[in-house]
C-alpha positions as CSV (number, residue, x, y, z in Angstrom):
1,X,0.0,0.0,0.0
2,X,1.7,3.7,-1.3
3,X,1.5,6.1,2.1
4,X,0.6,9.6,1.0
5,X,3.6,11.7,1.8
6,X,2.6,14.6,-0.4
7,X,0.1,17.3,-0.5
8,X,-0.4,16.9,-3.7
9,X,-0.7,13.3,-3.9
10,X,-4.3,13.3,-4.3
11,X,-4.2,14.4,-8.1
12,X,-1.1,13.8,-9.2
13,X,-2.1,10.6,-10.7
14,X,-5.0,12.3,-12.5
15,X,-2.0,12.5,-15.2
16,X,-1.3,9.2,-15.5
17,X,-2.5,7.2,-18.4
18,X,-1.3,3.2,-17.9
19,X,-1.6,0.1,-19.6
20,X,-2.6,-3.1,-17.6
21,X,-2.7,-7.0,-17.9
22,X,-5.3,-9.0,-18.1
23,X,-8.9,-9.2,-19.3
24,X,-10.7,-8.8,-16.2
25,X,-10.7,-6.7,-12.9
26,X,-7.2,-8.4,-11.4
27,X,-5.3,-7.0,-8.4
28,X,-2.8,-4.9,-10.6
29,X,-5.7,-3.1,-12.2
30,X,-7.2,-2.8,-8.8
31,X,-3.6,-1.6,-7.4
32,X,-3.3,1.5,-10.5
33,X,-6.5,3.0,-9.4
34,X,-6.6,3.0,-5.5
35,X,-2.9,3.2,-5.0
36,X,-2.1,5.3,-7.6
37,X,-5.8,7.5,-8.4
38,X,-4.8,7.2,-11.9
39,X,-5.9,9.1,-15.2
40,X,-7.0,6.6,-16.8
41,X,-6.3,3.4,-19.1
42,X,-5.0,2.3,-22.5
43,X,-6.7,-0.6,-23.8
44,X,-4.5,-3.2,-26.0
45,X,-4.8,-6.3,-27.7
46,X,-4.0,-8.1,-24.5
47,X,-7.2,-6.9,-22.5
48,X,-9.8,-8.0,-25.4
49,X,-11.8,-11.5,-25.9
50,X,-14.4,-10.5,-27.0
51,X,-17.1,-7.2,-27.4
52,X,-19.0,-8.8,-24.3
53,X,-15.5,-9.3,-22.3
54,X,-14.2,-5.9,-23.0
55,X,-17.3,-4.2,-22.0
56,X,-17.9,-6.1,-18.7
57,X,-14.0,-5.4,-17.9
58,X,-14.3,-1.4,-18.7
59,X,-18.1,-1.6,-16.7
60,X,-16.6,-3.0,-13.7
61,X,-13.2,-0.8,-13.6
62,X,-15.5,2.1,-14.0
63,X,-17.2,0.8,-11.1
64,X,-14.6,0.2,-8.9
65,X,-13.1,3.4,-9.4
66,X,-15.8,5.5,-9.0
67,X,-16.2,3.6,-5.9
68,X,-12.8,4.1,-5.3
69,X,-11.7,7.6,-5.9
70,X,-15.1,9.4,-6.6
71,X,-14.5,9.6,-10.4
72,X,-14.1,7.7,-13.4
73,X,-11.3,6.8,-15.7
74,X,-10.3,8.2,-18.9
75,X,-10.1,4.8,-21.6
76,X,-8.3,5.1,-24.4
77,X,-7.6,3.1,-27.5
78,X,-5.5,3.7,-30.9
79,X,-7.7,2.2,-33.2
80,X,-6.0,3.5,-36.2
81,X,-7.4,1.1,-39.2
82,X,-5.1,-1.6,-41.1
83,X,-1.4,-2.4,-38.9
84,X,-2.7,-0.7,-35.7
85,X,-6.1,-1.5,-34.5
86,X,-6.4,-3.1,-31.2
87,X,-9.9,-4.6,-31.3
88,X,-9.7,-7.9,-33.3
89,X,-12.4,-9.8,-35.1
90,X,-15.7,-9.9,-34.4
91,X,-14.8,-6.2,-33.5
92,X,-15.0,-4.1,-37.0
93,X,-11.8,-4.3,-39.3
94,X,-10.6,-0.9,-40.5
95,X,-9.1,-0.3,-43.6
96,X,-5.5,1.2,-43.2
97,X,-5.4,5.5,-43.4
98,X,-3.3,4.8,-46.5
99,X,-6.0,2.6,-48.3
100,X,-8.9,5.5,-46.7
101,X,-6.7,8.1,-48.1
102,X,-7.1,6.1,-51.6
103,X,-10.4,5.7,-51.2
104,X,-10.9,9.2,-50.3
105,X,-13.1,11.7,-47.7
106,X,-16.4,9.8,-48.0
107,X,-14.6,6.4,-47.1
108,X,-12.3,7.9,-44.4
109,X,-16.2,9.8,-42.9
110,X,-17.9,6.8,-42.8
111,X,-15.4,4.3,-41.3
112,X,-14.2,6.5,-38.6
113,X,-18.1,7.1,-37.4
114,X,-18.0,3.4,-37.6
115,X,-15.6,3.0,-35.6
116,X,-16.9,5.6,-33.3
117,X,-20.2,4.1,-32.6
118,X,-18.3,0.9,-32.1
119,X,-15.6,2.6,-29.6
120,X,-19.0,4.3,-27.8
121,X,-20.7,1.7,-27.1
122,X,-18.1,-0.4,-25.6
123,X,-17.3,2.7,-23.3
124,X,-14.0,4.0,-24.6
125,X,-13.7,8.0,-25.1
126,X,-10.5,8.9,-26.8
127,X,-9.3,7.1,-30.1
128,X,-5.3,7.8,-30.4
129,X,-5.6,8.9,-34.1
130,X,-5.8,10.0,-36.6
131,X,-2.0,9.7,-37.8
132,X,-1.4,13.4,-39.1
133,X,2.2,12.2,-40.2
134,X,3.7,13.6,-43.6
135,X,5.7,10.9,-44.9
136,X,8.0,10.9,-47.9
137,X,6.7,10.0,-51.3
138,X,8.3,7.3,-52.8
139,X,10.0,5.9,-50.1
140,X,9.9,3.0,-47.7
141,X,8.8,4.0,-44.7
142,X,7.8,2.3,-41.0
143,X,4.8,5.3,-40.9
144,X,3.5,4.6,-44.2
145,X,0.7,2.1,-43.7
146,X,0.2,4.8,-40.8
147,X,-0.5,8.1,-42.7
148,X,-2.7,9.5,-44.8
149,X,-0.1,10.2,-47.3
150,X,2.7,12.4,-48.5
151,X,1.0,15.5,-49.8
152,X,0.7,18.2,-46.6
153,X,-2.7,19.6,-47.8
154,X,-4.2,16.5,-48.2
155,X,-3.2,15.0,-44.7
156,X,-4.4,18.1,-43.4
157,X,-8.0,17.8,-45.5
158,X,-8.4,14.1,-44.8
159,X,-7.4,14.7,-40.7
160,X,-9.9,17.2,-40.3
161,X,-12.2,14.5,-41.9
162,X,-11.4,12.3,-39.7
163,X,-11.5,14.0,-36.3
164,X,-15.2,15.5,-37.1
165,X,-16.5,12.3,-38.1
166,X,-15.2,10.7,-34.5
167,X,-16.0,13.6,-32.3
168,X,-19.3,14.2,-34.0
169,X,-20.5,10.2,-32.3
170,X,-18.9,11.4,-29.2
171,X,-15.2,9.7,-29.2
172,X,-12.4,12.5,-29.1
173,X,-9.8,12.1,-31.4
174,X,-6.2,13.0,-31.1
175,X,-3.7,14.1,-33.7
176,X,-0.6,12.6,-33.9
177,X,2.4,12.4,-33.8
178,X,3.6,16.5,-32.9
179,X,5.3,18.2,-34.7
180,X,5.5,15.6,-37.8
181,X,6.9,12.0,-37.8
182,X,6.8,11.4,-41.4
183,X,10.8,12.3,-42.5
184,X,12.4,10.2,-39.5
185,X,14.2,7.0,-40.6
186,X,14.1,5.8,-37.4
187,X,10.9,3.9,-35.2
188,X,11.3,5.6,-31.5
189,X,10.1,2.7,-30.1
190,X,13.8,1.2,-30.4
191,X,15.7,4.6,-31.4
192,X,16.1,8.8,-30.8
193,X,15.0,9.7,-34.1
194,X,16.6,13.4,-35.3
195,X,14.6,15.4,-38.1
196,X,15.9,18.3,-39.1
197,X,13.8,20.3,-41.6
198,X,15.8,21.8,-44.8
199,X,13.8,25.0,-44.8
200,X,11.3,27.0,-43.0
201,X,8.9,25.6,-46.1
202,X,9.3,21.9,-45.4
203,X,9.1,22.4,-41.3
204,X,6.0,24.5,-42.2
205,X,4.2,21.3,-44.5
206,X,4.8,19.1,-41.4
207,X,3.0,21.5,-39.2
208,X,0.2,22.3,-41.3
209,X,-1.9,19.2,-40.6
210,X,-1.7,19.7,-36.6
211,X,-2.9,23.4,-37.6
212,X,-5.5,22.5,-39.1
213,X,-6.4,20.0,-36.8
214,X,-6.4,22.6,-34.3
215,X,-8.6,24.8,-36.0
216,X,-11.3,21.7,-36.5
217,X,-11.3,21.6,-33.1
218,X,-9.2,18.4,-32.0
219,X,-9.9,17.5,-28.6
220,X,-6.4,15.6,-27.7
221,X,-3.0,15.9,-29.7
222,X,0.1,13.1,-28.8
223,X,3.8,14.3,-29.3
224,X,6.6,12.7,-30.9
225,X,9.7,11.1,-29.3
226,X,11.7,12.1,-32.2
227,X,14.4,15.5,-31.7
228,X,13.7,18.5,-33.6
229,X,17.0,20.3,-33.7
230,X,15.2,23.1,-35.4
231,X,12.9,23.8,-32.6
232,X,15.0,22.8,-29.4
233,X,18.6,21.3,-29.7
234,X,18.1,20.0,-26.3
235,X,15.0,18.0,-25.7
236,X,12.9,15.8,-27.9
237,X,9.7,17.0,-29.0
238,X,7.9,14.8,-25.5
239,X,9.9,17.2,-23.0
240,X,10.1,20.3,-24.9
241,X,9.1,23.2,-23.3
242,X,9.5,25.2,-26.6
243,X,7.9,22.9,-29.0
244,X,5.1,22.4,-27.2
245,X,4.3,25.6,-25.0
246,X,5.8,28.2,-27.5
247,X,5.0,26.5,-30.2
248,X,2.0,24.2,-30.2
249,X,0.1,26.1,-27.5
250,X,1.3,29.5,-27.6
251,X,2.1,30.1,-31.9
252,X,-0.9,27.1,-33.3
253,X,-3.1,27.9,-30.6
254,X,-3.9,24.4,-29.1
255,X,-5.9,24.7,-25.6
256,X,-6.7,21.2,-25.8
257,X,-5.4,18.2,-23.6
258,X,-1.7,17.0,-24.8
259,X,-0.7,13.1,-24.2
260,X,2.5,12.0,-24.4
261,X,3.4,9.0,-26.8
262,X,4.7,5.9,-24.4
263,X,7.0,6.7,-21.7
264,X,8.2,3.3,-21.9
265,X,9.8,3.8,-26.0
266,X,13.4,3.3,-26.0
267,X,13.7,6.9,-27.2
268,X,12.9,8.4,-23.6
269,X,13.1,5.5,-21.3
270,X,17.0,4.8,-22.2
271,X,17.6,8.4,-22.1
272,X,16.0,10.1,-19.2
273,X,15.5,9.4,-15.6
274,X,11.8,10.0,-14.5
275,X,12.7,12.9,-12.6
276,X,13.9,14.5,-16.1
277,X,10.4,13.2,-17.6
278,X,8.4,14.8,-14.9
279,X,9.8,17.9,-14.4
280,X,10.2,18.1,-18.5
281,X,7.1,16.9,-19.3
282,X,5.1,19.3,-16.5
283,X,6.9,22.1,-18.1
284,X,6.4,21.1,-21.6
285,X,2.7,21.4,-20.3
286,X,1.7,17.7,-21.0
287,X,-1.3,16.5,-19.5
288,X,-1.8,12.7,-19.7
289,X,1.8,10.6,-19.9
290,X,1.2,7.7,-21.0
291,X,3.0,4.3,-19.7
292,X,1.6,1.5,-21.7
293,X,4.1,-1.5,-21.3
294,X,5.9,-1.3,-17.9
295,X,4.1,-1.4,-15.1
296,X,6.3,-1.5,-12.6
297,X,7.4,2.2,-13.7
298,X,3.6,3.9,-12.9
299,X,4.8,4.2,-9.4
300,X,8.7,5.8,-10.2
301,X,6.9,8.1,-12.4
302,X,4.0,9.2,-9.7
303,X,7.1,9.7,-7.2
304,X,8.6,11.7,-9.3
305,X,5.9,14.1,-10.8
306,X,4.7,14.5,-6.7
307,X,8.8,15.0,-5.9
308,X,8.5,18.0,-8.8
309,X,5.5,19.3,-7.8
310,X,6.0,19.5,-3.6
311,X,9.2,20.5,-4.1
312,X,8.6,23.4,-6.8
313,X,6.4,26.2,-7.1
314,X,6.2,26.6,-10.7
315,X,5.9,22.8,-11.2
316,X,3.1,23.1,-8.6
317,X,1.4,25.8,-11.0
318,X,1.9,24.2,-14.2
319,X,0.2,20.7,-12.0
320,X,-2.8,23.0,-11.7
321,X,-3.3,24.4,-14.9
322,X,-3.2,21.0,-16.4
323,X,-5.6,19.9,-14.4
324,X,-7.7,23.0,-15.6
325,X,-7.3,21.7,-19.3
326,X,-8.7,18.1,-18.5
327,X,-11.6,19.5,-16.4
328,X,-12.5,21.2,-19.4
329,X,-11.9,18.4,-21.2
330,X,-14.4,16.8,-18.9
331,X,-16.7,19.3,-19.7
332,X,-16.5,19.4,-22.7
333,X,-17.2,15.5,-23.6
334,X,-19.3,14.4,-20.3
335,X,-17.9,12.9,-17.1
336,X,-16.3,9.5,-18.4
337,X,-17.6,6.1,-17.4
């Protein structure tokens, strides 16, 4: 059992956003929420059985943590279509964005609000997509079964598709991967990617989707892992202050809720302690960090964000104003559950 030792401790796990094991209410679900009070949950592959399963599962976590804490969790999914969709057959089977994007708008409206309904109904609020990636034409890439193709303009067209035809059936959606994962050779799940933009021009086509996104209104936007030497020589986009303060919130305007990508990626957990991701992350005004593969580090990364916070003023300020953003998130889409 975690003693509270901090006075923030009551909230600070409001920002976590973990993945689990299992596929019903076990005792390391059951630890996350009342040890912990976290965020909320990822769902993967692993949790599913079947539509009947995976609602009874998110039901009776929703249950116990409303018992629990007095709220509900945030659940999340990436059902993207084609290589990365978590719920497997009888659940529907999306196309991938690059065979939507072939198809064109009317395809990519009408699957995403099928997937939506699908997503309601089962209880899940946040779909990690749509991919808003720019990838090369012509080239091999590990993003391009991901993203909606190689021409900026139409990304940004066919994301804004995308996100109204989610958020209009009530899941939020979340652009991703800021500020543009498309020209890294390199999959930070294993690596540090390094992208360095050859003009103002081509840094300007990666950005434009997320504007645009921004401007549909896009509830939730996920950072990249990769380094933007351009931006910060520092600190990858995740932990950047400058990227995504000065840029994303401050220059593009986004007043939405910001996740991290996985914490537990090779391109941040070999790097940085999670004393550098908390205080980096807080200031680089993230809101949800996600840990989707290790549980075990939940608890070093709620030590650490309390650490920041209890010991820190301006951490302490940037912990509240986060937690402004995801009450009005919470207004803004319903208390969860």
């Amino acid at each position: 059992m975690i003693v509270q030792k901090h006075r923030w401790e009551k909230d600070i796990g409001m920002h976590l956003l973990v993945g689990f094991s299992g596929t019903t209410l076990e005792e390391e679900l059951k630890s996350l929420i009342k040890d912990f009070r976290i965020g909320g949950v990822v769902i993967f592959r692993r949790n599913i059985e079947s539509p009947e399963q995976l609602q009874t599962l998110l039901a009776e976590t929703q249950q116990f943590a409303a018992e629990t804490m007095g709220r509900h969790l945030w659940v999340a999914i990436d059902q993207e279509g084609g290589p990365v969709q978590r719920l497997i057959p009888p659940f529907i089977q999306l196309p991938s964005a690059r065979d939507l994007a072939t198809q064109g708008p009317e395809a990519i409206s009408e699957w995403s609000a099928r997937a939506a309904r699908e997503l309601r109904k089962l209880g899940i609020h946040i779909n990690l997509a749509p991919v808003l990636d720019v990838v090369p034409e012509g080239k091999t890439h590990f993003m391009t079964e991901r993203s909606l193709g190689s021409d900026p303009k139409q990304v940004a067209q066919l994301g804004q598709i995308w996100i109204k035809a989610l958020q209009e059936q009530g899941i939020s959606a979340t652009g991703k991967h800021y500020p543009g994962l498309g020209r890294s050779a390199l999959d930070p799940h294993h690596h540090a990617p390094v992208i360095r933009w050859e003009n103002d021009e081509a840094m300007a086509e990666d950005l434009l989707p997320f504007r645009q996104a921004i401007q549909a209104g896009v509830h939730c936007i996920m950072t990249s892992h990769a380094f933007y030497p351009d931006m910060d020589s520092n600190w990858p986009a995740t932990l950047s202050p400058t990227i995504n303060l000065e840029w994303l919130r401050n220059r593009l305007g986004f007043q939405g809720v910001l996740f991290s990508d996985d914490m537990d990626m090779a391109a941040v957990s070999a790097r940085y302690t999670f004393e550098e991701m908390a205080r980096q992350g807080l200031g680089a005004t993230l809101d949800f960090f996600l840990l989707c593969q290790q549980t075990r580090n939940v608890e070093l990364l709620h030590c650490a964000l309390a650490d920041a916070i209890d010991g820190d003023q301006n951490m302490a300020d940037l912990h509240r104003r986060s937690l402004m953003r995801i009450d009005r998130f919470r207004a803004l889409r319903g208390n969860p559950g």
